[in-house]
MARMIVO-341209 format. One record per atom (N, C-alpha, C, CB): atom name; x, y, z; residue number from 0; residue in one letter. Coordinates in Angstrom, 1 decimal, padded with zeros to 4 digits. Each point is the difference from the previous one (the first is absolute). Glycine has a CB too. Layout:
BEGIN
atom_u_v_w_seq_type
CA_X_Y_Z_NUM_A
...
//
This chain:
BEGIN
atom_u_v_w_seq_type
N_004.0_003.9_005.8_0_X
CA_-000.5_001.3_-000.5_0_X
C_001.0_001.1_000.3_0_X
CB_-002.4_-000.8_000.3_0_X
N_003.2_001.6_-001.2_1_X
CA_000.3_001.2_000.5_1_X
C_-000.5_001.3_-001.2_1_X
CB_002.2_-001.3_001.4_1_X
N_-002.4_002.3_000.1_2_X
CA_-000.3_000.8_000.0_2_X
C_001.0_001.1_000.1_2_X
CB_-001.7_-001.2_000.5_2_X
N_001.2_002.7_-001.3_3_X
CA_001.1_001.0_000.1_3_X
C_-000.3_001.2_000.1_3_X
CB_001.1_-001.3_-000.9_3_X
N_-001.3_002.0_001.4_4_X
CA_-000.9_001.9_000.0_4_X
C_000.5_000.8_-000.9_4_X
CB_-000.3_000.3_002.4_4_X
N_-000.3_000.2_-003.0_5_X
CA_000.3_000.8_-001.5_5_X
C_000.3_001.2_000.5_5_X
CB_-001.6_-000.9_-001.5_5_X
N_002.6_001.5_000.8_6_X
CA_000.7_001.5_000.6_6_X
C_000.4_000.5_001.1_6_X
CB_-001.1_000.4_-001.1_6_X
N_001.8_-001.4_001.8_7_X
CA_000.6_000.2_001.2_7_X
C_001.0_000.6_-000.1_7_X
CB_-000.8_-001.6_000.8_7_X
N_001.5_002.2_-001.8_8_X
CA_001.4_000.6_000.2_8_X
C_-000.5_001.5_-000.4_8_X
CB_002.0_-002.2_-000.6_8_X
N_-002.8_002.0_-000.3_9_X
CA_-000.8_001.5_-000.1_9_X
C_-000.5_000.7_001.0_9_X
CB_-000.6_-000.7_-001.7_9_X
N_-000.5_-000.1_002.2_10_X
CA_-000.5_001.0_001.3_10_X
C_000.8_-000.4_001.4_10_X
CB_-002.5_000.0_-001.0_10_X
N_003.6_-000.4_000.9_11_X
CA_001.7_000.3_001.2_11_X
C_000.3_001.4_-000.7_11_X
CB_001.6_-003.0_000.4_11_X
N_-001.4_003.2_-001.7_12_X
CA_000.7_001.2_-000.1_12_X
C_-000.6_000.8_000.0_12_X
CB_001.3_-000.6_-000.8_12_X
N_-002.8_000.2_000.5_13_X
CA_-001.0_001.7_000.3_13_X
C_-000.2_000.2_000.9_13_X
CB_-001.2_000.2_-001.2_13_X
N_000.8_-001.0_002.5_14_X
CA_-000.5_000.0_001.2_14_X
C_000.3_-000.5_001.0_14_X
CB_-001.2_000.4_-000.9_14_X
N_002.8_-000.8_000.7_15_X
CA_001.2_-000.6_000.8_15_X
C_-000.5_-001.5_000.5_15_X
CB_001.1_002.6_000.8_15_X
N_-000.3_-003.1_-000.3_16_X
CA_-000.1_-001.5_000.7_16_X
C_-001.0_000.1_000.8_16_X
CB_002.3_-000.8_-000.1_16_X
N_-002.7_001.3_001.2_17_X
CA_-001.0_000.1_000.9_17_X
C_-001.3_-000.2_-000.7_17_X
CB_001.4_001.3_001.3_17_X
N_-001.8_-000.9_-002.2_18_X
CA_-001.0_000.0_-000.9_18_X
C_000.0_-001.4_-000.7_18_X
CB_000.2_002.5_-000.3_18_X
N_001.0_-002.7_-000.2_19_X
CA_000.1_-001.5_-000.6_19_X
C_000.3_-001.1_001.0_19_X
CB_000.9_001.0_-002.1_19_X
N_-000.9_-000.7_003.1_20_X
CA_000.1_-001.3_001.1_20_X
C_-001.5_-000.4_000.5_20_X
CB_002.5_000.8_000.9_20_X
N_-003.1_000.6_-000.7_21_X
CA_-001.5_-000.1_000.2_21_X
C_-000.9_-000.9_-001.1_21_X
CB_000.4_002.2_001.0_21_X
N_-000.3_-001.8_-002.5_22_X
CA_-000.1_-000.5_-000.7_22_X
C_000.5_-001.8_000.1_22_X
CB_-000.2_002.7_-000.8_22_X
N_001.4_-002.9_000.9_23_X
CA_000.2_-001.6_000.2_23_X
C_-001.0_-000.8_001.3_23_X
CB_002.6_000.6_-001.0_23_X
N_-002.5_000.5_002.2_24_X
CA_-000.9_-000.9_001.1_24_X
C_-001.0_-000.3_-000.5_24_X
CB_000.6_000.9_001.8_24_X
N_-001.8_-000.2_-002.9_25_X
CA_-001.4_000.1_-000.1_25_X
C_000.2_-000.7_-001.1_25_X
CB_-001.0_002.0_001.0_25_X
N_002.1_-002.1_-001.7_26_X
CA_-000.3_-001.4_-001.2_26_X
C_000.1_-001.7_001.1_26_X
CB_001.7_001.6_-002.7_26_X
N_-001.0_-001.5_003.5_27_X
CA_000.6_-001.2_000.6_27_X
C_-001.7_-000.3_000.9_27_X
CB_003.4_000.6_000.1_27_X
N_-003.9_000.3_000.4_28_X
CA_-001.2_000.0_000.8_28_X
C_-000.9_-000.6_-000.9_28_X
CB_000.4_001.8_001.4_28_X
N_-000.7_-001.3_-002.6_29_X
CA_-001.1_-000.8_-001.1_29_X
C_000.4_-001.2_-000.4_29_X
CB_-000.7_002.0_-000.9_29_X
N_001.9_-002.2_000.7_30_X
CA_000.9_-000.8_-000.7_30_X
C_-000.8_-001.7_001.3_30_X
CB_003.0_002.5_-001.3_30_X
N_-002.4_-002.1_002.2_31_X
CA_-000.5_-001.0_001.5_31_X
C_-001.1_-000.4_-000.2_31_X
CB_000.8_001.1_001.7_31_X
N_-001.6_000.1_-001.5_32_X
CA_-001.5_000.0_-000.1_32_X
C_-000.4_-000.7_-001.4_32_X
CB_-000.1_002.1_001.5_32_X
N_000.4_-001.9_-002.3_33_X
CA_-000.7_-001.1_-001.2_33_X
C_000.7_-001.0_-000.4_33_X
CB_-001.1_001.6_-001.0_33_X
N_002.3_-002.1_001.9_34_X
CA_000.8_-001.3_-000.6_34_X
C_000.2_-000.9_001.9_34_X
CB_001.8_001.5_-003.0_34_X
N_-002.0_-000.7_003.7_35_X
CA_000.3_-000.6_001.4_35_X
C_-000.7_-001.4_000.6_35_X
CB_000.4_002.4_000.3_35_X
N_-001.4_-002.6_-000.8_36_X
CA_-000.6_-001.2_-000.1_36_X
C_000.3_-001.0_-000.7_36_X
CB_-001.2_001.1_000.6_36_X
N_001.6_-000.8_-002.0_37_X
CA_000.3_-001.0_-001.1_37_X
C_001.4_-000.1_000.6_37_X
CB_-001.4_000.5_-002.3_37_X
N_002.1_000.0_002.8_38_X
CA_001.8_-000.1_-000.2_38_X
C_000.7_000.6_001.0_38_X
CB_-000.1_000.0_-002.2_38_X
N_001.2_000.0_001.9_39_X
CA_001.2_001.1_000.6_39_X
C_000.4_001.0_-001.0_39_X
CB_000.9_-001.6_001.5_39_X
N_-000.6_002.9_-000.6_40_X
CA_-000.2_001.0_-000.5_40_X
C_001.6_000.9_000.5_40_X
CB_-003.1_-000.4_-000.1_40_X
N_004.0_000.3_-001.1_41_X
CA_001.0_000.5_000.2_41_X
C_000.8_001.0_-000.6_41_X
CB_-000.2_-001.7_000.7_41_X
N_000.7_003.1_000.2_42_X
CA_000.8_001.0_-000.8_42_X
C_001.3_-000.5_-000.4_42_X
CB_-001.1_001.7_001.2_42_X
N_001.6_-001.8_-002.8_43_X
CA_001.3_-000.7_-000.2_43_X
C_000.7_001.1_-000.7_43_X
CB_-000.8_-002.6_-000.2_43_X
N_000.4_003.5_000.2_44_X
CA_000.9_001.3_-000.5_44_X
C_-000.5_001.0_000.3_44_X
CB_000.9_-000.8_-001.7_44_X
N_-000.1_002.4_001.5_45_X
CA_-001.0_001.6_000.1_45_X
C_-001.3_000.0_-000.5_45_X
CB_002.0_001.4_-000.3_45_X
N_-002.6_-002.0_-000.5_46_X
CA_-001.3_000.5_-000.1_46_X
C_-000.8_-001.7_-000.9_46_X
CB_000.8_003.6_-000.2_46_X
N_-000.1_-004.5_000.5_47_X
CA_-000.3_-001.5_-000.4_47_X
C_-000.5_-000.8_000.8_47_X
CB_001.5_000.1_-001.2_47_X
N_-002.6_-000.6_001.2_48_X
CA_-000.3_-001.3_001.0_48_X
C_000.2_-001.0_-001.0_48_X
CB_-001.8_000.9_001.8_48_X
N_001.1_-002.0_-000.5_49_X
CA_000.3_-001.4_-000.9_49_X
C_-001.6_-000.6_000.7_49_X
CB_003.6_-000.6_000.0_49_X
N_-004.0_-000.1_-000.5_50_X
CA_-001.2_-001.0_001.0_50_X
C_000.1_-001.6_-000.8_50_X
CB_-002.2_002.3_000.6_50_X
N_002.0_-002.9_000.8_51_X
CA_000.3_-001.1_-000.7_51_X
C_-001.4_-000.9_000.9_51_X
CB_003.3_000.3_-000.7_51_X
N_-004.4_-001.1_-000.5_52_X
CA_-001.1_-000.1_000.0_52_X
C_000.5_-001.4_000.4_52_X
CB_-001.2_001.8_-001.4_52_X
N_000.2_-002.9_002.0_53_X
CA_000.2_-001.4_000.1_53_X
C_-001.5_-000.5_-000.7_53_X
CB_001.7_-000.1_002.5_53_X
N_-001.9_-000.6_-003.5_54_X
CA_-000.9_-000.8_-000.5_54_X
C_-001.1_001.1_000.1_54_X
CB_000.8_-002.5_000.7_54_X
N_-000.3_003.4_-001.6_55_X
CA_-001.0_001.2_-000.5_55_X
C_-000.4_-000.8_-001.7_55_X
CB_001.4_002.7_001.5_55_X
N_-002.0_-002.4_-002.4_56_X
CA_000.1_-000.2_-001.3_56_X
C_-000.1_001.2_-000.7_56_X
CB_-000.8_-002.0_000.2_56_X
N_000.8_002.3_-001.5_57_X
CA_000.8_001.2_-000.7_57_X
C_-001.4_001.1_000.0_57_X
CB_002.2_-001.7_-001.8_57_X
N_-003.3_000.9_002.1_58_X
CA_-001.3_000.6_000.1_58_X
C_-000.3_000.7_001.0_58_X
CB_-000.5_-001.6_-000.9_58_X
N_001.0_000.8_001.8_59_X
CA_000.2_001.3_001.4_59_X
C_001.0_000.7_000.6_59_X
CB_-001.3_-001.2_000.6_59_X
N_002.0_000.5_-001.6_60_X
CA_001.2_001.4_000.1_60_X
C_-000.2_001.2_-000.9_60_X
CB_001.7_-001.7_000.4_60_X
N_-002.1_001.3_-001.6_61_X
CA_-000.6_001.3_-000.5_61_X
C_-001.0_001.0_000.5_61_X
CB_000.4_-001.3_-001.4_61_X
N_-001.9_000.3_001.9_62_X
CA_-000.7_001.1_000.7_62_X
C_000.4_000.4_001.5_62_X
CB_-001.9_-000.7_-001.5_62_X
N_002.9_000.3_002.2_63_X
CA_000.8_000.9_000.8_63_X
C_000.8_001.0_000.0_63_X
CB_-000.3_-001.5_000.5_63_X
N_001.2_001.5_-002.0_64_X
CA_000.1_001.2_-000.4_64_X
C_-000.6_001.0_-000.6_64_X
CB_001.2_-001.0_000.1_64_X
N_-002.3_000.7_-000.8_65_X
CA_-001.1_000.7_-000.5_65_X
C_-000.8_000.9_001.7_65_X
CB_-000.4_-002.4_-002.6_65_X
N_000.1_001.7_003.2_66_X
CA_-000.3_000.9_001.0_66_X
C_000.9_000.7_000.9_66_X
CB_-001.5_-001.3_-000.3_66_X
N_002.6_000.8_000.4_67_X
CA_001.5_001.3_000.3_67_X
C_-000.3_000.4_-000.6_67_X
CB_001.7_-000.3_000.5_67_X
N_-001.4_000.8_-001.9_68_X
CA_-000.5_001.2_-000.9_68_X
C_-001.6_001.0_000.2_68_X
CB_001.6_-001.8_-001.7_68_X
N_-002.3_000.6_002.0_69_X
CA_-001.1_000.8_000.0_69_X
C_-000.4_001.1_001.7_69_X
CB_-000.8_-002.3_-002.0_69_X
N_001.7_001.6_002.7_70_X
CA_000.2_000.8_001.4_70_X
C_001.0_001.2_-000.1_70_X
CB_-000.3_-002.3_001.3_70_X
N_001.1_002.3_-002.5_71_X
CA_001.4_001.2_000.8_71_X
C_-001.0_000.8_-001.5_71_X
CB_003.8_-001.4_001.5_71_X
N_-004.3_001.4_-002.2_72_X
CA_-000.7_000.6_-000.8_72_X
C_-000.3_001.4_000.0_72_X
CB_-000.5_-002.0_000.0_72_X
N_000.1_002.4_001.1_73_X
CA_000.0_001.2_000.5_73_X
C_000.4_000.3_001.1_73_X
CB_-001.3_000.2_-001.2_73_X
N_002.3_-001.0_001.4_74_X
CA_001.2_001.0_001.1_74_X
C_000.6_000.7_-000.4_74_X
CB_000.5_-001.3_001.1_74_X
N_-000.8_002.5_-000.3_75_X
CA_000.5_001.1_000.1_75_X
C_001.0_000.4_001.2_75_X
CB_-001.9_000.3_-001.4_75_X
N_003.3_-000.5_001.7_76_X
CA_000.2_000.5_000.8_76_X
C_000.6_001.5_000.1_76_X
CB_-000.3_-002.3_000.2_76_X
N_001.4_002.8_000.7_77_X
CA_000.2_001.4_000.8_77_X
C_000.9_000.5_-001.8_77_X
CB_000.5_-000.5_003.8_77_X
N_-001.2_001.4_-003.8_78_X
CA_000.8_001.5_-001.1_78_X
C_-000.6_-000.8_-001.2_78_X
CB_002.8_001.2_001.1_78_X
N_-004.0_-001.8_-001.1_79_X
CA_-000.9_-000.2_-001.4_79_X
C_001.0_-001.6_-000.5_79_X
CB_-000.8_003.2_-001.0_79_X
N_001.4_-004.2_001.1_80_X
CA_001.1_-001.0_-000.3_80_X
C_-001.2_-000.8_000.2_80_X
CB_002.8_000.5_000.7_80_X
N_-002.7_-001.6_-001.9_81_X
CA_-000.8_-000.8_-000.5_81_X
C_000.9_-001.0_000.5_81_X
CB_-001.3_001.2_-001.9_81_X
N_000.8_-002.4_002.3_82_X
CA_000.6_-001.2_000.0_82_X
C_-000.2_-001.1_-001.2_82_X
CB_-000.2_000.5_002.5_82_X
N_001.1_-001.0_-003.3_83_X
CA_-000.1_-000.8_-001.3_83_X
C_000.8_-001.6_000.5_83_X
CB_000.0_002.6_-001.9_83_X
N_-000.3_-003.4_001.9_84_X
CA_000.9_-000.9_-000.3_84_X
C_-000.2_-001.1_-000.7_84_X
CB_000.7_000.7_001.6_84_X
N_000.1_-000.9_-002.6_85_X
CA_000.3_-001.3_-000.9_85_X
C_-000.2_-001.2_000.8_85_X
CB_001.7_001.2_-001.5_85_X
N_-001.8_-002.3_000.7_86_X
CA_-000.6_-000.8_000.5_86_X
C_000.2_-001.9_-001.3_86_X
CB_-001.8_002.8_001.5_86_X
N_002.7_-003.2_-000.7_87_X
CA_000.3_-001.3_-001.1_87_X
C_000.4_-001.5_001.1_87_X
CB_001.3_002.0_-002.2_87_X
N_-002.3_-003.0_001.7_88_X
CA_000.3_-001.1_000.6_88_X
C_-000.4_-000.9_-001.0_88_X
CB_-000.1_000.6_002.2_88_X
N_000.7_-001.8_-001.7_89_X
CA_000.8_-001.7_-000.5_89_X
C_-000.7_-001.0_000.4_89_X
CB_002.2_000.5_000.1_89_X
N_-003.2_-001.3_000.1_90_X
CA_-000.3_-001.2_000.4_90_X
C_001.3_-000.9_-000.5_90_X
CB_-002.7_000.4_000.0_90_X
N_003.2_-001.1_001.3_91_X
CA_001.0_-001.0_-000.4_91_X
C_-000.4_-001.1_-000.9_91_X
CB_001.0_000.5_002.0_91_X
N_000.0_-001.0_-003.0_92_X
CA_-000.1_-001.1_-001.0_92_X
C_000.8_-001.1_000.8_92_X
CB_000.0_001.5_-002.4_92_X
N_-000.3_-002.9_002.7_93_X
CA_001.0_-001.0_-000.1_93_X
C_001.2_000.4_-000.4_93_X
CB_-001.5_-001.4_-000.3_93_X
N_002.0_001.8_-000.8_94_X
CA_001.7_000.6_-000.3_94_X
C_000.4_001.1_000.3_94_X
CB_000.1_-001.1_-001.7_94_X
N_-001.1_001.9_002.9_95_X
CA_001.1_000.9_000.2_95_X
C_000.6_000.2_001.3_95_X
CB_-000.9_001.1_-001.7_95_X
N_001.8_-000.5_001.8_96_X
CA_001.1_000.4_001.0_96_X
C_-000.7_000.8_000.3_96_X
CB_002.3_-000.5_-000.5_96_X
N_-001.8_001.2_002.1_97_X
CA_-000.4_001.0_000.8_97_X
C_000.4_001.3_-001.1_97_X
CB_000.4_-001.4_002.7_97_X
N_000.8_001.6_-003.5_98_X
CA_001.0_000.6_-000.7_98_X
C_-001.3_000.3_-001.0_98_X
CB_002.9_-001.3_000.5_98_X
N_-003.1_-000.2_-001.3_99_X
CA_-000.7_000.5_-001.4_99_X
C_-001.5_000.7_000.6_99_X
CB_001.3_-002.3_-001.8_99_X
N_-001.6_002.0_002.7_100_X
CA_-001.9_000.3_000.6_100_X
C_000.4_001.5_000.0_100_X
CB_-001.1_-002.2_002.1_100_X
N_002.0_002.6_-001.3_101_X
CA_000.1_001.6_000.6_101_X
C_000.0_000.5_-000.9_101_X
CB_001.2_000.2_001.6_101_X
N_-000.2_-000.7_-003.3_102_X
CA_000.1_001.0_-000.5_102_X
C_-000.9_000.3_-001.0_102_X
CB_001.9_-000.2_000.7_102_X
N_-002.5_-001.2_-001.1_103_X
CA_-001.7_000.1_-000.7_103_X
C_-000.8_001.0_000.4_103_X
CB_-000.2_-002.3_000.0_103_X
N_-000.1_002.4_001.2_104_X
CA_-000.7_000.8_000.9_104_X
C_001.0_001.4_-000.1_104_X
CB_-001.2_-002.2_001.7_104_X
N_002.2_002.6_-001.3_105_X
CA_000.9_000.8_-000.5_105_X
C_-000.8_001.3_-001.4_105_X
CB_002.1_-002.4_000.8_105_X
N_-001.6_001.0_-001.9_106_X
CA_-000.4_000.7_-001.0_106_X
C_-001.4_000.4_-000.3_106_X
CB_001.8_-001.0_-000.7_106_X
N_-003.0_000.6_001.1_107_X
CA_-001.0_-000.1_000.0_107_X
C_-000.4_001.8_000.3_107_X
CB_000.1_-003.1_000.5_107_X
N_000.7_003.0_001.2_108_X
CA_-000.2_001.4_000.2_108_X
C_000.8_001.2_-000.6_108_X
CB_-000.8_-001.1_001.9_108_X
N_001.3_000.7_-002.4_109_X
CA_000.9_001.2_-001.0_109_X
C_-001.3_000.2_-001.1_109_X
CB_003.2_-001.0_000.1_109_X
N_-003.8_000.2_-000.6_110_X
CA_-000.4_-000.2_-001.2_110_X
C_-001.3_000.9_000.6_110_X
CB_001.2_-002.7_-001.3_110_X
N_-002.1_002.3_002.2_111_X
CA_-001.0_001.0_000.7_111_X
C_000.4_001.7_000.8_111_X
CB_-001.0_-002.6_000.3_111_X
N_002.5_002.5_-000.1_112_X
CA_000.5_001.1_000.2_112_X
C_-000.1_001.2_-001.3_112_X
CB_001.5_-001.5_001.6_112_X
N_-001.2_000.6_-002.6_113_X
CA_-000.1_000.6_-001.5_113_X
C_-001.3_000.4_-000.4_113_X
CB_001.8_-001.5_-000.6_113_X
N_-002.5_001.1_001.0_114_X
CA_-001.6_000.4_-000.5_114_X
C_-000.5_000.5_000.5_114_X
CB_-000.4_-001.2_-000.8_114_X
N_000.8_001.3_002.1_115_X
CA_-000.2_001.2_000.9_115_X
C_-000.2_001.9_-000.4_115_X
CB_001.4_-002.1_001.3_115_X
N_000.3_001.6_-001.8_116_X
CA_000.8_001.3_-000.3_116_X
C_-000.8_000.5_-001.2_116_X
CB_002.5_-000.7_000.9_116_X
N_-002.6_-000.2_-001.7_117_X
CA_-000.8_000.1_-001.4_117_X
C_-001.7_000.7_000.2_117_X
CB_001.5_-002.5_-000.8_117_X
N_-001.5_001.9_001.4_118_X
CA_-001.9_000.7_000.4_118_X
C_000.3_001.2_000.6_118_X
CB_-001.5_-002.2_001.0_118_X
N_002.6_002.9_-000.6_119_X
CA_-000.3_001.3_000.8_119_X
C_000.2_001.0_-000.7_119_X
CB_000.7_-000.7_002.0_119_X
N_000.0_000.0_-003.6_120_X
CA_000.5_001.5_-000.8_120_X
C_-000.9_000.4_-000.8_120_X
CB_002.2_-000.4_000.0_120_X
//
């Protein structure tokens, strides 16, 4: 599964890094909290995790992201900043590589990043 927080370079430049680092702790805290049991739960870039599930199926990986979403839903944190984050994962196939899984899952969350952005305008 990766995951990625929506407008992080926006609210760095409105309400500087301090604001957007706060913002990353309180995604990474939920992020734990609703994948920490199924998996491991890792920051792999500025505002990117990664979780990697063992003998989850695509069923409960879905309604584990469904309820991340339904938890940061109305977070609100400091100077009114909403927390958003995209959200895309892969159940492995027999043919894939670690390479091809990531980037399935990769694209997946680009593709929910996109509909994100789409619903807000």
């Amino acid at each position: 599964m990766i995951l990625d927080i929506n407008n992080l370079k926006q609210i760095n430049d409105r309400y500087g890094h301090r604001s957007g680092d706060r913002l990353i702790i309180t995604a990474a805290e939920y992020i734990k909290k609703s994948f920490g049991q199924q998996g491991k739960c890792y920051r792999i870039g500025g505002d990117e995790f990664l979780v990697i599930c063992r003998s989850c199926s695509e069923e409960q990986t879905a309604n584990a992201v469904a309820a991340l979403q339904e938890q940061i839903k109305n977070e609100t944190g400091e100077k009114g900043i909403s927390l958003q984050i995209a959200a895309g994962y892969a159940v492995q196939r027999q043919e894939d590589t670690a390479e091809s899984l990531f980037q399935r899952a990769d694209n997946c969350m680009y593709e929910n990043k996109e509909k994100m952005k789409r619903a807000c305008r």
